[in-house]
N, C-alpha and C positions, 0 to 999 in steps of 0.2 A: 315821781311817776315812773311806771315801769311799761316799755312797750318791746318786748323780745319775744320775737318767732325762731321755732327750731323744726324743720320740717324733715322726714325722711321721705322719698317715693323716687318716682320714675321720669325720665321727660317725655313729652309725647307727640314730641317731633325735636327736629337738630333746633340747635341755639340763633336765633336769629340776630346778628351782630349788627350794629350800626356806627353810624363817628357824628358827633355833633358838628355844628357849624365850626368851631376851633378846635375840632380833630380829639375830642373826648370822646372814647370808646363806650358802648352802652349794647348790652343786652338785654330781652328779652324774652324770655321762655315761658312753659306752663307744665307745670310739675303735678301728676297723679298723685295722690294719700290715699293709700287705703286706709278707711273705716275699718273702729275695731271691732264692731259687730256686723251681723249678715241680717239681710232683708226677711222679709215672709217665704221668700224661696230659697230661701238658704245662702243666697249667693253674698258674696261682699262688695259694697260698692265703694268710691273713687271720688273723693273730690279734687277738681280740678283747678289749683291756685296760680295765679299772675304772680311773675315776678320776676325784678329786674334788678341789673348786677351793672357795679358803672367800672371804666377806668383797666388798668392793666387785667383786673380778676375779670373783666368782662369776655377780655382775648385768651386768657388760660384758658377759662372756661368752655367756650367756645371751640379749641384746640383739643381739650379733651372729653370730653361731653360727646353725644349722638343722642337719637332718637330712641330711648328704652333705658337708657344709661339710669343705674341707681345713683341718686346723689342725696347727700346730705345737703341742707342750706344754713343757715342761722343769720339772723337780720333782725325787723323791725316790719309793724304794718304800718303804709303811707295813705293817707287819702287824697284825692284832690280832684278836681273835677275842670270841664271845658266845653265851650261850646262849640259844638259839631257845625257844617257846612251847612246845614239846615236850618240852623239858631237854637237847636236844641241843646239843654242841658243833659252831658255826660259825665255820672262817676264813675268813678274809677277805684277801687280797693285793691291795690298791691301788698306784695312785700320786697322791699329793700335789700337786696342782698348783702351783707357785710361779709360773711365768710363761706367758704361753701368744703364740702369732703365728698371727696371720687371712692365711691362704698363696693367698687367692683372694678378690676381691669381693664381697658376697654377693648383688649380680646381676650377676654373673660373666656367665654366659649371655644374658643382654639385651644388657651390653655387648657382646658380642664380635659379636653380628649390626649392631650400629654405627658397627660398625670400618671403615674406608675402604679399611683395608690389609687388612681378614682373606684370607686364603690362598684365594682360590680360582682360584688358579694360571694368571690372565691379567694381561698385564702393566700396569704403571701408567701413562698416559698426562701426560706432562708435559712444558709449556712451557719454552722458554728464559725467559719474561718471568715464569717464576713462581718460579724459581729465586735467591736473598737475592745471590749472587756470578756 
């Protein structure tokens, strides 16, 4: 049997960290996908996935990660369910995080206004005598 998730999107909000009763680290989060096609208005919408990350990757994570951060994930989907303080029956469909990839800086934005080359579409002025050959 094969059960492997690989997700790229956004988070959409900070990581929320926790510690188990014997001090096992456990996150949290809900990661945006955009759809690879657009609505009747054109627009492209988001699905918004669970999914949680246990153990040292959970405090990496967490350390670097925020709220819009691009990440990559790759896991597994979990199911399981519980009853709520009401008596009701809750499921629950996750994904597992096993590995995750930081797909952007996380001052991405700072950088890119320090950039010598960013794109604003005049040309770059260079010497013969600055040139290695």
């Amino acid at each position: 049997m094969i059960n492997r998730v690989v997700l790229v999107g956004r988070l959409t909000k900070d990581v929320d960290l926790r510690y188990t009763g014997n001090g096992m680290a456990v996150a949290s989060f809900t990661l945006a996908v955009n759809r690879q096609f657009t609505n009747a208005q054109g627009e492209r919408e988001a699905d918004f996935i669970q999914c949680v990350i246990w153990r040292k990757a959970a405090e990496n994570f967490k350390n670097f990660t925020h709220k819009g951060s691009l990440v990559g994930v790759d896991g597994r989907i979990q199911t399981r369910s519980y009853d709520n303080q009401q008596g009701q029956r809750v499921y629950v469909t996750e994904i597992v995080v096993d590995n995750f990839s930081l797909l952007e800086s996380k001052g991405s934005n700072r950088a890119a206004s320090n950039d010598p080359f960013a794109g604003n579409g005049e040309p770059i002025d260079v010497n013969d005598d600055d040139l290695p050959f």
